[in-house]
C-alpha positions in Angstrom: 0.0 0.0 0.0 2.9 2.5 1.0 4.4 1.7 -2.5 1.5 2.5 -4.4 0.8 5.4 -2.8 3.7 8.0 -4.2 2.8 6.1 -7.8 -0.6 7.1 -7.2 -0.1 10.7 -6.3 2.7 10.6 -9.1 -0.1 9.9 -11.6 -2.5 12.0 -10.0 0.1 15.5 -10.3 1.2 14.5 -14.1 -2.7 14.3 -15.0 -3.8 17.4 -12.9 -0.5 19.5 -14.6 -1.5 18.3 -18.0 -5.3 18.9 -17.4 -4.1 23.0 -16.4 -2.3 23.2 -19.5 -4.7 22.3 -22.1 -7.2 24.4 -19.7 -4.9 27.3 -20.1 -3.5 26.7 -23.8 -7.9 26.7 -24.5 -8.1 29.9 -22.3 -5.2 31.8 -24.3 -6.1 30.6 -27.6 -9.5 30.9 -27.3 -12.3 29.4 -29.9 -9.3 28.3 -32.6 -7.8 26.4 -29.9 -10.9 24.2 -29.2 -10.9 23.5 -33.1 -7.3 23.0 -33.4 -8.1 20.1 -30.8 -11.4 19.2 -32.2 -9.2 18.8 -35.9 -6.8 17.1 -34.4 -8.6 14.4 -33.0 -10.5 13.6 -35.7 -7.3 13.3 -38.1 -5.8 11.1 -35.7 -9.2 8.2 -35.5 -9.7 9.1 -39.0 -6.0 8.2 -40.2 -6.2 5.5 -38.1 -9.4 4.2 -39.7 -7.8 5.0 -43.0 -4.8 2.9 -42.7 -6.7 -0.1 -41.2 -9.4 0.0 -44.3 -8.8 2.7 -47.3 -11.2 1.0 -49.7 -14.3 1.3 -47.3 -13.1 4.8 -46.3 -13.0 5.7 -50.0 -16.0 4.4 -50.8 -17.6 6.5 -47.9 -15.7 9.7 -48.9 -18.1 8.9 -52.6 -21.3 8.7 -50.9 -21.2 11.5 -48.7 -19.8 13.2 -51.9 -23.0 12.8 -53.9 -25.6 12.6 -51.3 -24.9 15.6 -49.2 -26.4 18.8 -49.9 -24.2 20.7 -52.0 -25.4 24.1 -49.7 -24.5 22.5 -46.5 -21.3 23.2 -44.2 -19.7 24.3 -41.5 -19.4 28.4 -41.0 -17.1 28.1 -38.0 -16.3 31.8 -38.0 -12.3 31.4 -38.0 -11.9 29.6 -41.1 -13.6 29.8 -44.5 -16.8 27.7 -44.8 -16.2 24.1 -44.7 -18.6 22.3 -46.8 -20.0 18.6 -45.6 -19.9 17.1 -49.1 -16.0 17.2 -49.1 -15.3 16.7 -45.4 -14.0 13.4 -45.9 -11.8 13.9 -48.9 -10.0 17.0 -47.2 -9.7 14.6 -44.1 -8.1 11.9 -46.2 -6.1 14.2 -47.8 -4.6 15.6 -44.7 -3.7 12.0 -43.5 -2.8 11.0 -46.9 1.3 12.0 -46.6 1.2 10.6 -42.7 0.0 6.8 -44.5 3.2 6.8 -46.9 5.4 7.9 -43.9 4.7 5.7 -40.5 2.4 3.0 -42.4 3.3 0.0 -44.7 1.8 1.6 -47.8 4.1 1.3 -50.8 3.9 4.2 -53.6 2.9 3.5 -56.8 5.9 4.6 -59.4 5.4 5.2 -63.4 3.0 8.3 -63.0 5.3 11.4 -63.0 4.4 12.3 -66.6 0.8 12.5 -65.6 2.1 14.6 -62.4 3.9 17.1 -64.6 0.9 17.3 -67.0 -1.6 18.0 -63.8 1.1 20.9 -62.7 0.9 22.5 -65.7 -2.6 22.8 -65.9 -3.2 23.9 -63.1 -0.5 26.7 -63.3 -1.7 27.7 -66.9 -5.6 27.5 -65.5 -4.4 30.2 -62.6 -2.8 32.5 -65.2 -6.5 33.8 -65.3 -6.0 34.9 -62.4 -3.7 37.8 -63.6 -6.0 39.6 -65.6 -8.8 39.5 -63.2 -9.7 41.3 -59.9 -10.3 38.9 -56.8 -13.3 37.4 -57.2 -13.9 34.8 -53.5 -16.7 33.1 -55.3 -14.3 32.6 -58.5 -11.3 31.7 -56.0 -12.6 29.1 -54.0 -14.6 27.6 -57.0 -11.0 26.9 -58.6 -9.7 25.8 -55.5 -13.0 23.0 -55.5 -12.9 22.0 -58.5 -9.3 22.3 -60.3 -7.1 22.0 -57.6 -9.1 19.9 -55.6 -9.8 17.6 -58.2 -6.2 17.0 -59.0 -5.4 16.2 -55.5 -8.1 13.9 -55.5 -6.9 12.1 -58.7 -3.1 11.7 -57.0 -5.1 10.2 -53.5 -7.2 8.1 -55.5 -4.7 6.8 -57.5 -2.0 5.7 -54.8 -4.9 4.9 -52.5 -6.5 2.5 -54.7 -3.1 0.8 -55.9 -3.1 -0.6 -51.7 -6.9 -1.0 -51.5 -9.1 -3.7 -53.5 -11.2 -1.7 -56.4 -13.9 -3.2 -56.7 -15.5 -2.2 -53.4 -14.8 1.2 -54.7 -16.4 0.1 -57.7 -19.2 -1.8 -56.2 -20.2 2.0 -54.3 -20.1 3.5 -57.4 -23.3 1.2 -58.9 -25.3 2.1 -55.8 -24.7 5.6 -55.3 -25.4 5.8 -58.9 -28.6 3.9 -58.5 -29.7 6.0 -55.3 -29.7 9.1 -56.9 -31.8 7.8 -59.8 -34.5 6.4 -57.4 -34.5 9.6 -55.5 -34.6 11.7 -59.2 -37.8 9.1 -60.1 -39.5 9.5 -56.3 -39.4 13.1 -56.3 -40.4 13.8 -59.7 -43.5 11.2 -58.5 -44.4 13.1 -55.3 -43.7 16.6 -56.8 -46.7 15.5 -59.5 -48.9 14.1 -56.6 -51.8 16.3 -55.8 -51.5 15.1 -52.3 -48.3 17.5 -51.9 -49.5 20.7 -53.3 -51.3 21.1 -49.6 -48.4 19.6 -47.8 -45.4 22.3 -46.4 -44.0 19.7 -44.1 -41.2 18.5 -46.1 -40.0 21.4 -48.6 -37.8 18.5 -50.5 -40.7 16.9 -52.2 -43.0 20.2 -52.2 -44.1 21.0 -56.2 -43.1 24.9 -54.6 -39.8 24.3 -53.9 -39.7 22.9 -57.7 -41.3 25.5 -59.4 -39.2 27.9 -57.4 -35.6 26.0 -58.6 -37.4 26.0 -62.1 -36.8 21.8 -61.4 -40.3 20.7 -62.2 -39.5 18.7 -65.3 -35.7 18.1 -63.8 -35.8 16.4 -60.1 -33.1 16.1 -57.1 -32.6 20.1 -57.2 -33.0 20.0 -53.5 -29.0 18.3 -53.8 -27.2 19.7 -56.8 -27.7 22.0 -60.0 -30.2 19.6 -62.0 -27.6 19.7 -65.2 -25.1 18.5 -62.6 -27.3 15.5 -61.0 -27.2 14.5 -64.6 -24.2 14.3 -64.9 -23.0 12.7 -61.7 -25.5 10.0 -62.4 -24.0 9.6 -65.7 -20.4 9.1 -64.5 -21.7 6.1 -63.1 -23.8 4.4 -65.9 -20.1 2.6 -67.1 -19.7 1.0 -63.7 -23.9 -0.1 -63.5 -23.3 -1.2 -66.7 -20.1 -3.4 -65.6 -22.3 -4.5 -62.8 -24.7 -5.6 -65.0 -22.7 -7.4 -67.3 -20.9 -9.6 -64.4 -23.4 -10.2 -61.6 -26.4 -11.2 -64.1 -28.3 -11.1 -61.7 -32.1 -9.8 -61.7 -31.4 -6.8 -59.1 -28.7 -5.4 -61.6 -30.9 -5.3 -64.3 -33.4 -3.3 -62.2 -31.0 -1.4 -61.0 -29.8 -0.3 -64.6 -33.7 0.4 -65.7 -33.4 3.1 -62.7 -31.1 4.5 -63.7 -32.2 5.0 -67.3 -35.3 6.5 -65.7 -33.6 8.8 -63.6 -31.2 10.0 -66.3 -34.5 10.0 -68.9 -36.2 12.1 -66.3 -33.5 14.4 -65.1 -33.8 15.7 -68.9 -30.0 17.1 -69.4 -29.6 16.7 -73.0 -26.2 17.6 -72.9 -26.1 14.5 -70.3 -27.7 12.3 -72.7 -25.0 13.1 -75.5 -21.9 12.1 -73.1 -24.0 8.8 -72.7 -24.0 8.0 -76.6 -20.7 9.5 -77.1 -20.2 6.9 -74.5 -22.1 3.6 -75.9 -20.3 4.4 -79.2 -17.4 2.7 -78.2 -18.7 -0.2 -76.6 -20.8 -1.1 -79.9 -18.6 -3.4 -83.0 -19.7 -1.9 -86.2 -21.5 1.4 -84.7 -21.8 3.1 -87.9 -24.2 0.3 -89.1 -25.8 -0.1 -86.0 -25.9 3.6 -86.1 -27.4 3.7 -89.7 -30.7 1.5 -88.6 -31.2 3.1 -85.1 -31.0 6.8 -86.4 -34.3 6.9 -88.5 -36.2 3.9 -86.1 -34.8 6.8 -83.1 -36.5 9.5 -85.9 -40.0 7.9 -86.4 -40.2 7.4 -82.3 -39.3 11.2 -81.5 -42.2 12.3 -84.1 -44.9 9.8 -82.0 -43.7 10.6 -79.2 -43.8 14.6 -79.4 -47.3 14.0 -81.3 -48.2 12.2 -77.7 -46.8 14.1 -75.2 -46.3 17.7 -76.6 -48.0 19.5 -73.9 -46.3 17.8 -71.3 -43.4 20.2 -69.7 -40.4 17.4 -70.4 -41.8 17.6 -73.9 -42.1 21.7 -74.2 -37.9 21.5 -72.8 -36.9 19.6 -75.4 -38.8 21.4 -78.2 -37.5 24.8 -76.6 -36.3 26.4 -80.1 -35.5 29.6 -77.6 -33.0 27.9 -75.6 -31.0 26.8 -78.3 -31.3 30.5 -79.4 -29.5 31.8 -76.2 -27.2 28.8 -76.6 -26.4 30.1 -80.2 -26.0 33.7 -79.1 -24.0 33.0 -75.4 -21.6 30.9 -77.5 -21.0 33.6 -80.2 -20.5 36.2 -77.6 -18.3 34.0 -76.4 -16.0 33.7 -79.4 -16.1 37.8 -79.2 -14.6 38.2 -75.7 -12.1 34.9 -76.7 -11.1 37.3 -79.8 -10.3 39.9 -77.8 -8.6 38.1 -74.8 -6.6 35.0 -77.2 -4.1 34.3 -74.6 -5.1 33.3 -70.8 -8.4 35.0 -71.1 -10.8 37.1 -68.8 -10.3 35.1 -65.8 -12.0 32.0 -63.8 -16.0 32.2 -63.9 -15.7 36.2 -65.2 -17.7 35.7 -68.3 -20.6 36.9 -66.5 -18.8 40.2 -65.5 -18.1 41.2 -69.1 -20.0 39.4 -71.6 -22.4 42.1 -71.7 -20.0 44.3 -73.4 -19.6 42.5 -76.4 -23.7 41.9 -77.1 -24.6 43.5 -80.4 -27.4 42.9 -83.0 -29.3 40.0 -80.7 -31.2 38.1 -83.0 -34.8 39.0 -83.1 -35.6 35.4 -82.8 -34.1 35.0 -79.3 -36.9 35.7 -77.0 -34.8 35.8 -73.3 -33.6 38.5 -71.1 -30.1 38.6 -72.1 -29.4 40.3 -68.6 -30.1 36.3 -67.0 -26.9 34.8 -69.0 -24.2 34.1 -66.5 -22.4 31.3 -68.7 -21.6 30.0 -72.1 -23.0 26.7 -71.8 -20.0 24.6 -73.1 -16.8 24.2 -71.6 -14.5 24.1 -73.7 -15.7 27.9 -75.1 -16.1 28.7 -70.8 -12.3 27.6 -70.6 -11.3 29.4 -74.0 -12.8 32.4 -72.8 -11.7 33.0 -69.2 -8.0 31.1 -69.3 -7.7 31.5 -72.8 -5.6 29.0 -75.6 -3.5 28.0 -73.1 -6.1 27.0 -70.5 -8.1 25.5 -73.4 -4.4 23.6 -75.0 -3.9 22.3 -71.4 -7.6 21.2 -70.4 -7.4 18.8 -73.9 -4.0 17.7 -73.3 -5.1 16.2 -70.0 -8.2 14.8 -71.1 -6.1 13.1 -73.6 -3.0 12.4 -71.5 -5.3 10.5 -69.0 -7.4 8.9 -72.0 -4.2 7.2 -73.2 -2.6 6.2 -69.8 -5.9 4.1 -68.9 -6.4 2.5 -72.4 -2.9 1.9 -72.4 -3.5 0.3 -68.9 -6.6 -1.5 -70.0 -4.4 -3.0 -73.0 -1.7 -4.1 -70.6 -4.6 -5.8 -68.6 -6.1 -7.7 -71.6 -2.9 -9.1 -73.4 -2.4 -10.5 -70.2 -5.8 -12.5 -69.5 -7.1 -10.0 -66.6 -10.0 -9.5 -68.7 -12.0 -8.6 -65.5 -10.0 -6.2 -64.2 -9.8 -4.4 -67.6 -13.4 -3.6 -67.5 -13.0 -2.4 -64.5 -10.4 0.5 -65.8 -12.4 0.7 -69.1 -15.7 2.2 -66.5 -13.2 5.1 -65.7 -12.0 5.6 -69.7 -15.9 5.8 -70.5 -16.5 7.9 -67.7 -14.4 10.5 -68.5 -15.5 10.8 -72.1 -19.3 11.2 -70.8 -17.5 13.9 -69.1 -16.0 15.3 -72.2 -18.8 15.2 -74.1 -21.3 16.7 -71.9 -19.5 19.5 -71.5 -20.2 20.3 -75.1 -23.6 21.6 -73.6 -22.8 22.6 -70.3 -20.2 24.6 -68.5 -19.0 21.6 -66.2 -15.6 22.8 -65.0 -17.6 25.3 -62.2 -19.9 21.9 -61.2 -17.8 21.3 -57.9 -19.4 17.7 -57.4 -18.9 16.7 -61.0 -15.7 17.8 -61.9 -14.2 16.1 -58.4 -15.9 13.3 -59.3 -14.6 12.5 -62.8 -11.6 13.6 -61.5 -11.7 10.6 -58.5 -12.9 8.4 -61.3 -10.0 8.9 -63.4 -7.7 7.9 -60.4 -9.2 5.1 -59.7 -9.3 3.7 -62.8 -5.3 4.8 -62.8 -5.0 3.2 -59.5 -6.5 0.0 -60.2 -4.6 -0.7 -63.4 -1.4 -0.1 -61.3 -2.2 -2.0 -58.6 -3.4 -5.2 -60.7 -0.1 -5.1 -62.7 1.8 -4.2 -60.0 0.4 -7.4 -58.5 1.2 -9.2 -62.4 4.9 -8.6 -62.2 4.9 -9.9 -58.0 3.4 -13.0 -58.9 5.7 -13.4 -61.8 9.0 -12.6 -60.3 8.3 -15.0 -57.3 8.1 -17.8 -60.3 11.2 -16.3 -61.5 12.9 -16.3 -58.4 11.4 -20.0 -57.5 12.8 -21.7 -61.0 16.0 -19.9 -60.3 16.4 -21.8 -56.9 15.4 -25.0 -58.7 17.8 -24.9 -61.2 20.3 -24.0 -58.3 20.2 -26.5 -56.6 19.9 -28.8 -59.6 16.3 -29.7 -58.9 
């Protein structure tokens, strides 16, 4: 008793002395000292969650990604608004270097062309910058979506390469399916007469959709309708996959969802990225092509003679909005004219577009104050980061294109037919991206452009990782025959 007394009272003093110091350290520092703590914590049981289970964690960073309101954050009053959609990937990506450093994670190698090509797009994409005054709204949407994304591509990339893919994968088909069925629910409930006397839950009121102007284009309660669209559609590769290797009756359901919630989300631009898309999963799709064009014809004429009144029909028919398409884009070309080199700066073709509006067709009926962007993005990009921000955004689009076909090849000459797929979901993906954003200005849709940008990594990643794992398996044969022949066995 005597000898665990002083112990005791040792204890009891180190505790007590440590206790008074983070009191007074809180004291002195004030609210930025509780959060320094309160971050600190939670990097330390997230990195250690992280390290223990990276594809589950990744797969959770997706989900709260495209399921939590885009409008939604933190305002903590010392630093800038942290939004809850991202929470997870800035977590990761805080813990990310601390993994490779006091963890048995190996790094990935073969990827510093790509690294090079991300750095110089995103320096010649800040150029803008220089010709622009500070914009916040402008700065921290290129911090979101350029800068983020790229970060997100590296972490995916080397994260995946330690991690198995297809649980990754695997969240990718439901998330994808999710945000159909709620796109198909709420454009159900929003039509049910039921609601129009119900204020009890503004999500599904047919208010709330008139307001947003979502009426014939659901799920605006979460995103910009053009960019639910198109998150859904970065998926459709990796339901598709699913489809093609379960065979099973729920993926086939799951697959019609989603072709009604893409169908009823009504993003045309979304619908061309699709068939860009199919295109290259179809032998022979010029003949295929040749017979489904005028059968496609013949069932667009029914079809509008059916449903003309209905509002998804009047959106589609709406010669006006390809009017202010028309005009917005050759305003564009204008201001592009005038600034050739790194343009206006990041999301400032609403500041000045107005200057170079002359002779506006008679047959545009819209108020040409209400045009904030060009509605394309590769004109968006040519416009406010000029031919270089346009030269750079292609060459990575292509640079990434080639290093997962070339990938994907690598897989199939050497049987892993499976896992080539599984890279080929990400190749597709990013050219539903590319061709969607013939129609829409998708380089300023934070949740999108992260996204295709995560997608791309982990197609990269999982390529690596599975011949990474190729050349293990075959140098422990190598290394095995060698010993036999050794010892003359």
């Amino acid at each position: 008793m005597q000898r665990k007394l002083p112990t005791l009272l040792l204890s009891l003093a180190t505790w007590t002395t440590v206790t008074l110091l983070v009191g007074c350290t809180f004291a002195l520092s004030g609210i930025a000292g509780i959060y320094a703590a309160i971050v600190l914590a939670s990097l330390v049981v997230f990195g250690a969650v992280a390290a223990k289970c990276p594809a589950g964690v990744m797969a959770a960073a997706i989900w709260c990604l495209g399921l939590f309101p885009f409008s939604w954050g933190l305002q903590t009053g010392v630093l800038p608004k942290l939004f809850g959609d991202e929470s997870l990937l800035l977590l990761y990506l805080a813990v990310f270097p601390f993994l490779y450093l006091f963890t048995m994670r190996s790094w990935l190698h073969g990827f510093s062309a790509l690294y090079v090509v991300l750095a110089v797009f995103l320096c010649t994409q800040a150029l803008s910058f220089a010709t622009a005054r500070t914009d916040l709204v402008a700065s921290r949407n290129f911090l979101e979506t350029y800068v983020l994304g790229v970060l997100l591509l590296v972490l995916f990339l080397q994260e995946v390469s330690n991690a198995n893919p297809e649980t990754i994968g695997t969240s990718v088909f439901w998330i994808t399916v999710f945000i159909a069925t709620l796109s198909v629910v709420e454009a159900i409930v929003q039509r049910n007469p039921i609601m129009e006397r119900s204020t009890d839950i503004p999500y599904l009121s047919p208010e709330l959709a008139r307001i947003t102007e979502g009426v014939y284009r659901p799920y605006v309660s979460f995103f910009h309708p053009s960019e639910a669209g198109t998150f859904m559609a970065l998926g459709v590769p990796f339901v598709l996959r699913g489809c093609v290797y379960r065979k099973a009756w729920l993926s086939s359901i799951a697959l019609a969802v989603v072709t009604a919630g893409l169908i009823i989300n009504a993003t045309r631009g979304v619908w061309f990225g699709v068939a860009i898309a199919s295109l290259f999963l179809i032998p022979n799709a010029r003949v295929i092509l040749s017979a489904i064009i005028p059968i496609g014809a013949i069932t667009g004429v029914i079809s509008y003679l059916a449903f003309k009144t209905s509002p998804f029909m009047q959106r589609l028919t709406d010669l006006n909005n390809l009017y202010s398409r028309l005009e917005s884009w050759k305003v564009a070309v204008k201001i592009f004219i005038a600034h050739p080199l790194i343009g206006v700066g990041h999301m400032q073709f609403k500041e000045v577009y107005l200057d170079y509006v002359q002779n506006l067709s008679n047959l545009a009926h819209f108020d040409i104050g209400k045009i904030f962007v060009a509605d394309n993005m590769y004109l968006t990009t040519t416009v406010e980061h000029g031919s270089l921000g346009l030269f750079t955004l292609l060459g990575l689009f292509v640079f990434a294109a080639a290093l997962l076909r070339k990938s994907r090849m690598r897989l199939l000459a050497s049987g892993l037919t499976t896992e080539a797929s599984f890279v080929r979901c990400s190749e597709l993906a990013l050219v539903i991206y590319a061709a969607t954003g013939c129609f829409a200005d998708l380089n300023q849709f934070t949740k999108a452009t992260k996204y295709v940008f995560i997608l791309v990594g982990l197609g990269l990643g999982a390529g690596g990782r599975y011949v990474r794992s190729m050349h293990s398996a075959t140098k422990v044969v190598a290394d095995k025959d060698t010993l036999m022949r050794v010892h003359g066995l």
